[in-house]
N, C-alpha and C positions, 0 to 999 in steps of 0.2 A: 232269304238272304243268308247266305254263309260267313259266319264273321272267325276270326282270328282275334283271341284280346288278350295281352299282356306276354307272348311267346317267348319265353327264354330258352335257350338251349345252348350247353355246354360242354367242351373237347378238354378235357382237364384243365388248365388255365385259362384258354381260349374262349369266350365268349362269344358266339358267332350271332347268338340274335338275342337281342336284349328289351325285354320288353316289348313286343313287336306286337300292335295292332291295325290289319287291316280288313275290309271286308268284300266282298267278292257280289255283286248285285246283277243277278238275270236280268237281260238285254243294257248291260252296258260290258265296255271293256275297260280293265284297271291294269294301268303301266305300270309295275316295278322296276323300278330305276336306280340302277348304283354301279361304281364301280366291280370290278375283278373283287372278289374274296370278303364283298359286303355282307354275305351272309341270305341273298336271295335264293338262291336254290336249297339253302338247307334248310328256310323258313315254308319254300314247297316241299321237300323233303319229307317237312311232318305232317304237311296238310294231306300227302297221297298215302301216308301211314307207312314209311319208310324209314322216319324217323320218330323216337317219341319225345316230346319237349319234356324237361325239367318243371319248368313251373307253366302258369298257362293254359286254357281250353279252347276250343274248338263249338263253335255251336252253330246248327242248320237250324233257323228262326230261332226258336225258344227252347231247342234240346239241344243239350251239349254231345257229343259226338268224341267215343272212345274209339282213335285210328289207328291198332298196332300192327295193322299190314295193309297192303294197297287192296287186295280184294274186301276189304271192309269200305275200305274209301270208294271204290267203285258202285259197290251197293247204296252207299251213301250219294251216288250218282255225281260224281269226281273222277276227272280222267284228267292224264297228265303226257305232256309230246314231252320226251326229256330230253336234257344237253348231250349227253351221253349216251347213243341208240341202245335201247335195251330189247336188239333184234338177237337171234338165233345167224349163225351166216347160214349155218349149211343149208336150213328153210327155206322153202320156198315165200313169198310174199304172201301169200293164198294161208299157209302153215302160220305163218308167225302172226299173221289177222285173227287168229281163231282160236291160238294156242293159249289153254286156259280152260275154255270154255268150246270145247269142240263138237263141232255139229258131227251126228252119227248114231245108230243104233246097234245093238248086240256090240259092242267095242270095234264100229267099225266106224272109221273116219270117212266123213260124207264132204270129199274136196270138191265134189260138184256144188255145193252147197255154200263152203268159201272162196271159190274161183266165183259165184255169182254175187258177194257179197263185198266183195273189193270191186268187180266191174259196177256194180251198181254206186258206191261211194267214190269212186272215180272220177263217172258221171256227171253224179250229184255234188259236186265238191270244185271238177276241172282238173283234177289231180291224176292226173295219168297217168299208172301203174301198169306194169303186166304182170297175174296173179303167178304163173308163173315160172317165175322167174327167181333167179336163186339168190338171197340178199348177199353174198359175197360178190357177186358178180356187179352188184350196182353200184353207180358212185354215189357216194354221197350225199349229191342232192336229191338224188330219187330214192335215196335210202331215211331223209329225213319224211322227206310223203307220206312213206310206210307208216315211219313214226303216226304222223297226223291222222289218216286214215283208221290206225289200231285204234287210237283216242277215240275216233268220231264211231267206230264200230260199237261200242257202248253205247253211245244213246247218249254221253253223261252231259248233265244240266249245269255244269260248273269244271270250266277247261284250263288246266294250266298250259300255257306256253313258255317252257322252259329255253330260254334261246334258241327261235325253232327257227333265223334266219343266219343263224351264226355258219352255215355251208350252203348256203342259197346261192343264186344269182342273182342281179337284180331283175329278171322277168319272174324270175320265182319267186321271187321278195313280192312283187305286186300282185301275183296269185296269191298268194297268202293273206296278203292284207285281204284282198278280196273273198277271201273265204272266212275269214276270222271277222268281216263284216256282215258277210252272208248270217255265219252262226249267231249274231249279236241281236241281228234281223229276229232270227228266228226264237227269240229270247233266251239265251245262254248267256251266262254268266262267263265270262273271261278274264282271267289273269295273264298278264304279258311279261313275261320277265326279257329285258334288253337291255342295254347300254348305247343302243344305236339311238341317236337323238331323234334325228328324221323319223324315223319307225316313231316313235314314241306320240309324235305330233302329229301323225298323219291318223293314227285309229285310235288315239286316247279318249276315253271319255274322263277319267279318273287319273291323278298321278299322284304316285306317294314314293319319294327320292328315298333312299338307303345307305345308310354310309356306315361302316366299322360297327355292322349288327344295330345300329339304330335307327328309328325312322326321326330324319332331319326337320322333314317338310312335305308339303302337299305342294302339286303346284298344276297349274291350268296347261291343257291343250296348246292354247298359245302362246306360252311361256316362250322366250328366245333359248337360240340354242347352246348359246354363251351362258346364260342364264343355268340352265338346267345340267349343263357341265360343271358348273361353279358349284352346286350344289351338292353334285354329285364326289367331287374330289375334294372339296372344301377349299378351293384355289380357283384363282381366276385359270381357265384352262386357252391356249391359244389354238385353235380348230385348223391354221392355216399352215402351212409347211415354209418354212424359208431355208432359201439354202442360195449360194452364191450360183453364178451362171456355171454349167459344166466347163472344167477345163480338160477335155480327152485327149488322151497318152495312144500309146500304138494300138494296134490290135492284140486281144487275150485272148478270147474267146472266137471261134472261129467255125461256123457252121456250115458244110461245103453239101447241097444237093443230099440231105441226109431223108430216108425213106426209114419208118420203123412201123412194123404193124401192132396192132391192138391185141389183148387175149384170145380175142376168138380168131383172127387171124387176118381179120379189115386192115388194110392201114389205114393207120392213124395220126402219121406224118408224112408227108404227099412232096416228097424234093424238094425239102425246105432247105433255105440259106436263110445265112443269118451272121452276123459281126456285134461282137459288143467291144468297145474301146477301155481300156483303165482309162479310170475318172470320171464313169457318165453310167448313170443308170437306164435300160432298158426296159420299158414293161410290154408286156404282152396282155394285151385284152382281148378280150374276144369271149362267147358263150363258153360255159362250162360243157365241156366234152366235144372239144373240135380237134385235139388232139395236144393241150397243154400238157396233161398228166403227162403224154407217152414222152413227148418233146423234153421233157423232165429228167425224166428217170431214167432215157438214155441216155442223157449228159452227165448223171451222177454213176452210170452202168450196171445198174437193177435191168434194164433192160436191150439186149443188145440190138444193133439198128439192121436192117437189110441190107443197108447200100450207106453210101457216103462216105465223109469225112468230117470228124471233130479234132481240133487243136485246143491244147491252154498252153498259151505262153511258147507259142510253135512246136509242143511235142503232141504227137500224135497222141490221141485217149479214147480213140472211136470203138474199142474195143473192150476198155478198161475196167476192171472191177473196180468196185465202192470204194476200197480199201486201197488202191493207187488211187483213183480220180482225188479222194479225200487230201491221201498224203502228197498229191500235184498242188493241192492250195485251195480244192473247191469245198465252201461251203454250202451244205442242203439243207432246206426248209420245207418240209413236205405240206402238201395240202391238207392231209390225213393225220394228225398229227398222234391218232390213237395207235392206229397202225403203224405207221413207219418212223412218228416223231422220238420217242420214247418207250422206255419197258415202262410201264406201271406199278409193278411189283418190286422193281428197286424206289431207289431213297432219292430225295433228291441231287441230294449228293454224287451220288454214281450216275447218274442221268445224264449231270454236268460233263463228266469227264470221258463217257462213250466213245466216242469217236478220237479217242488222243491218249490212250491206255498205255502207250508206251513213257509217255511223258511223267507218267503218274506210276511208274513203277520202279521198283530197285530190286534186283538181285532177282526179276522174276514173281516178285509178288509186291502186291499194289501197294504203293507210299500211303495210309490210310491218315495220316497228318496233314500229307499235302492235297487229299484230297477232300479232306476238312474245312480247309484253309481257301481252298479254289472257292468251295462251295458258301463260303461267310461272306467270301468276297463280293462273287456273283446276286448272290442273295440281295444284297444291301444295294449294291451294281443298278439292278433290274426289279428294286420293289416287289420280290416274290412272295406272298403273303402266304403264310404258313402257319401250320397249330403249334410252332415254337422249336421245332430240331430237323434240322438239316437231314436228318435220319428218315423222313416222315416220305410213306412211300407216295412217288407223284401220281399216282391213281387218284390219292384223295383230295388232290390239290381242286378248284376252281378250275375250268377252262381253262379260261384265260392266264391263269400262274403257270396252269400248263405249258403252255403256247409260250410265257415266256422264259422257262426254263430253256424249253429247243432253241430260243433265239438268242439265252446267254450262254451255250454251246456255242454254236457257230459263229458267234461273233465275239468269242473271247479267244482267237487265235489267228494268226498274218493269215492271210486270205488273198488268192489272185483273182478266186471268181466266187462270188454270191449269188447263189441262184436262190429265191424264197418266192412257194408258191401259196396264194394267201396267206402274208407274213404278218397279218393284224387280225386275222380270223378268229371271234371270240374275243376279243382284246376291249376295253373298258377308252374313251377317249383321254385319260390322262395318260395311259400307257401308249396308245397308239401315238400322241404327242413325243411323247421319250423314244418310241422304238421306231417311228421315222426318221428321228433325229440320227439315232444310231447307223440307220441305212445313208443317210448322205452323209453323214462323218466318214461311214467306211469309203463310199464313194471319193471323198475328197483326200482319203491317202491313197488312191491309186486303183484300189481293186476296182474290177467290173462285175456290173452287178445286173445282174435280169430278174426281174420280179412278174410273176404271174398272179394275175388278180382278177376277179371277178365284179371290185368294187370300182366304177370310173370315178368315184370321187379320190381315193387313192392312186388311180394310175395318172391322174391328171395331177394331183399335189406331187408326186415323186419323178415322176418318170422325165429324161431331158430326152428320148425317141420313145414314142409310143408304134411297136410292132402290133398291126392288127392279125390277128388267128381266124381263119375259117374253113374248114374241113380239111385241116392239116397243111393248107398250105399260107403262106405270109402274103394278107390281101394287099399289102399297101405298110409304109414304115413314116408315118406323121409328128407335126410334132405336138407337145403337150397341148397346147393353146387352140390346136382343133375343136372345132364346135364337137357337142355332145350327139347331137343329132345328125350328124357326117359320120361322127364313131358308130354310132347304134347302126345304120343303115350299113357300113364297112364290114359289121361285127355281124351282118345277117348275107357277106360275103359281095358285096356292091363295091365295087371298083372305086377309088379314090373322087377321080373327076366327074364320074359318075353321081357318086354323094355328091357334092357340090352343088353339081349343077339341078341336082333334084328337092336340093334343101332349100335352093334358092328360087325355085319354081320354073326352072327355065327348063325346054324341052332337053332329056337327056340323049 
C-alpha cells in the first residue's frame, strides 16, 4: 500500500494542500475529486517527486519514501500521465517512450528497440499510436495516449491519472476506462484525478472529495451526482443548463462551399456550408479530427481555405488574418489552449488583455493601471483561483483557471461571433455551470455563437442546432432533442433518416 499522511504544502500564503491523507491500494482505483485549484495535482505533484511537501511523509508499506525528483518516484514504482504533456514535439513517439532510459549500446540509440515497445503496449493496452510519428504533428488526443503509454512503459505498480480525459473524446473516454480497468485487473494500484462526475462512478473503487486543499469527505461509487458536486464546490451545484427558447436574428456567420486542407495537405474541410444566426448557438459534434480544428482556424484565419466563401455581418473575411477577423467582432476559443490559448510566461493579467492591446494602451505604451484593473475585475468575474497577484504567470495556474482565463478574454468584449472549441475542457462542474451560463447570455444579446465539442452532454445542454461533422463534410443539421444514439451513428457519418430508421430497427 502507498499512503500519503498529513501533506501540507505551501505558495507563500497560499495553502494548496493542507493536511492531506490519502492512500493509493493495488488492484483498486481511488478517485480524487475536486474542483479547479483544489490543490489535486500539486498533492500528485509530490507524490511523482516534483514537488517536496512542507510538513508530511510519504510511505510504501512501512517505509517512508524520500521523493525529490520523479526518477526516484519511478524506482519507487510510481508513474504518473500528467495534465500538462510532458512530451518533447520535435520527438518522435517511439523517442519520447524511451527518453530517459534509452535502449542502446556504445552511445548508440537502439529505435528498433522503442518502435517495438510502443507497438507492443499499443497492442496490449488498444491504444493506437504510430511510433513514428512526430508529437507535434498529433492532436491531442493521440498525444494524451503517448502520455499513458510513457506511464505503463515503466512497469509502475501505482499510476496517477492526472486529468487524463480532459482532451479525450468520448470513445477515448471509454478506452480509457477500459484500460485503467484492465490495469486494476492486473493488480495496480490507481489514483484518478477528475472532476468529471460520470468518470468518477463508472471506475471508482475509492473516493476522496477535495476542496480549498482539504479532504471534505469520502464518498461511495454510488454516490449521486448532485451529491458529489455538492461536495465538491460546497454548494448545491445545478448539472442542467436553462436558457429561454432561441430567439435568432439574421444571418452573422456565413459559410458558402468552403474547402480547407489539413498540414499535410488532405483536406480537411470537404465543401462545407454552414449559417449561424445572432441569437442561437450552434454546436458542431462529431469525432475528434474529422475536420473541426481545420473548420476553426479558417474562420479565425491561422489557416487560409482553398476555395469558398466566409461572411461576418456580410463582409467578406475568407481570407482574413487573426488580427482583422478579431477586430470584425470574432471571438476564439481554441481547443489547445497551451498552444494557441495563452503565453504561459506572461501574468495573468496580460493574458487577459492579448487580443485588445490597443484598448489598453496610451501614448504607445500599455495603460499598466488599467490593465490591473481589467484583470481584478475578470478575476473576481470568472472565480480564477490564483496564489494571490494578478502578476502570477498562467503557466502555473490549474488547468482549468487556465481555460478560464481564455474565456474571460473573449467574453469580456461586444462579440458578433463566438466560436469556442471545447469551451469547458478541463473545467470543474461549478465552473462549467457559470461558464454556460455565460455562453447563452452572450447568445441572448445577439452574438452567434458555434461551439465545437467533443462532449454530447454539452452539445445537447447548449446547442439550439446541432451541426453534425464527418470527414469534413456537414452529415445532417438536427436539433438538440435528437436521440444520443442517431447522433453517435450520424457522428460515424450515417445519414440523418438513415439513423432513424436504423435506431428504430426498421430496415434502412
Amino acid at each position: 500500500m502507498l499512503r500519503l499522511r498529513g501533506i501540507t504544502k505551501r505558495f507563500g500564503s497560499l495553502t494548496a494542500n493542507d493536511s492531506i491523507s490519502i492512500e493509493a491500494v493495488p488492484g483498486r482505483i481511488h478517485c480524487l475529486l475536486g474542483e479547479n485549484g483544489a490543490g489535486k495535482s500539486t498533492l500528485m505533484n509530490i507524490l511523482f517527486g516534483l514537488l517536496e511537501p512542507d510538513e508530511g511523509e510519504i510511505l510504501l508499506g512501512d517505509k517512508a519514501l524520500t521523493l525529490t525528483n520523479p526518477k526516484q518516484a519511478m524506482a519507487a514504482g510510481i508513474g504518473m500521465v500528467h495534465q500538462h504533456f510532458m512530451l518533447i514535439p520535435v520527438f518522435t513517439v517511439a523517442e519520447n517512450m524511451v527518453l530517459g532510459h534509452e535502449p542502446g549500446r556504445a552511445g548508440m540509440l537502439d529505435l528498433a528497440s522503442a518502435r517495438a515497445l510502443v507497438r507492443d503496449l499499443s497492442a496490449r493496452y488498444k491504444l493506437d499510436v504510430d511510433p513514428d510519428a512526430l508529437v507535434e504533428d498529433l492532436p491531442v488526443g493521440i498525444q494524451q495516449r503517448v502520455e499513458i503509454l510513457k506511464a505503463l512503459a515503466h512497469d509502475a505498480t501505482y499510476l496517477i491519472f492526472d486529468e487524463p480525459t480532459a482532451v479525450l473524446t468520448p470513445q477515448e473516454i471509454d478506452e480509457l476506462m477500459a484500460v485503467m480497468r484492465t490495469l486494476r485487473d492486473e493488480g495496480r494500484a490507481i489514483i484518478f484525478i477528475t472532476h468529471k462526475l460520470r468518470e468518477v462512478r463508472e471506475v471508482a473503487d475509492d473516493i476522496t472529495v477535495i476542496r480549498r486543499g482539504k479532504v471534505v469527505g469520502q464518498a461511495a461509487p454510488e454516490t449521486s451526482e448532485a451529491e458529489l458536486a455538492s461536495m465538491m464546490v460546497g454548494r448545491a451545484v445545478d448539472l442542467k443548463v436553462h436558457k429561454a427558447p432561441a430567439q435568432p436574428g439574421d444571418d452573422r456567420l456565413v459559410v458558402e462551399d468552403l474547402v480547407v486542407a489539413s498540414p499535410t495537405g488532405a483536406i480537411a474541410v470537404d465543401h462545407l456550408s454552414l449559417t449561424v444566426r445572432g441569437g442561437e448557438i450552434v454546436c458542431i459534434a462529431g469525432v475528434q479530427g474529422n475536420g473541426q480544428t481545420e473548420l476553426a482556424e479558417a474562420l479565425l484565419g491561422t489557416m487560409r481555405p482553398l476555395s469558398g466563401r466566409v461572411t461576418l455581418d456580410g463582409v467578406d473575411i475568407t481570407h482574413s488574418k487573426p488580427v482583422d477577423t478579431i477586430k470584425a467582432g470574432l471571438g476564439y476559443v481554441p481547443e489547445d489552449r497551451h498552444r494557441h490559448g495563452f503565453v504561459g510566461e506572461f501574468s495573468i493579467a496580460h493574458n487577459l488583455v492579448l487580443n485588445n492591446l490597443d484598448e489598453y494602451s496610451k501614448f504607445g505604451a500599455l495603460d499598466l493601471k488599467k490593465i490591473r484593473d481589467n484583470a481584478q475585475a475578470r478575476i473576481k468575474e470568472f472565480d480564477i483561483r490564483h496564489g494571490g497577484s494578478h502578476d502570477q504567470e498562467v503557466r502555473s495556474l490549474s488547468g482549468g483557471n487556465q481555460q478560464k482565463v481564455v474565456l474571460a478574454r473573449e467574453l469580456s468584449r461586444p462579440l458578433s461571433l463566438l466560436i469556442a472549441s471545447q469551451p469547458t475542457r478541463g473545467v470543474d462542474v461549478g465552473a462549467i455551470e457559470f461558464l454556460h451560463g455565460r455562453i447563452v447570455e452572450e447568445r441572448d444579446r445577439g452574438t452567434a455563437v458555434l461551439i465545437v465539442s467533443t462532449e454530447l452532454e454539452e452539445v445537447e445542454s447548449l446547442a439550439d442546432r446541432i451541426a453534425v461533422m464527418y470527414r469534413g463534410r456537414i452529415v445532417g443539421i438536427v436539433p438538440p432533442d435528437t436521440p444520443r444514439d442517431v447522433l453517435g451513428l450520424m457522428m460515424a457519418g450515417v445519414a440523418y433518416d438513415e439513423a432513424v430508421a436504423t435506431t428504430k430497427g426498421a430496415p434502412a
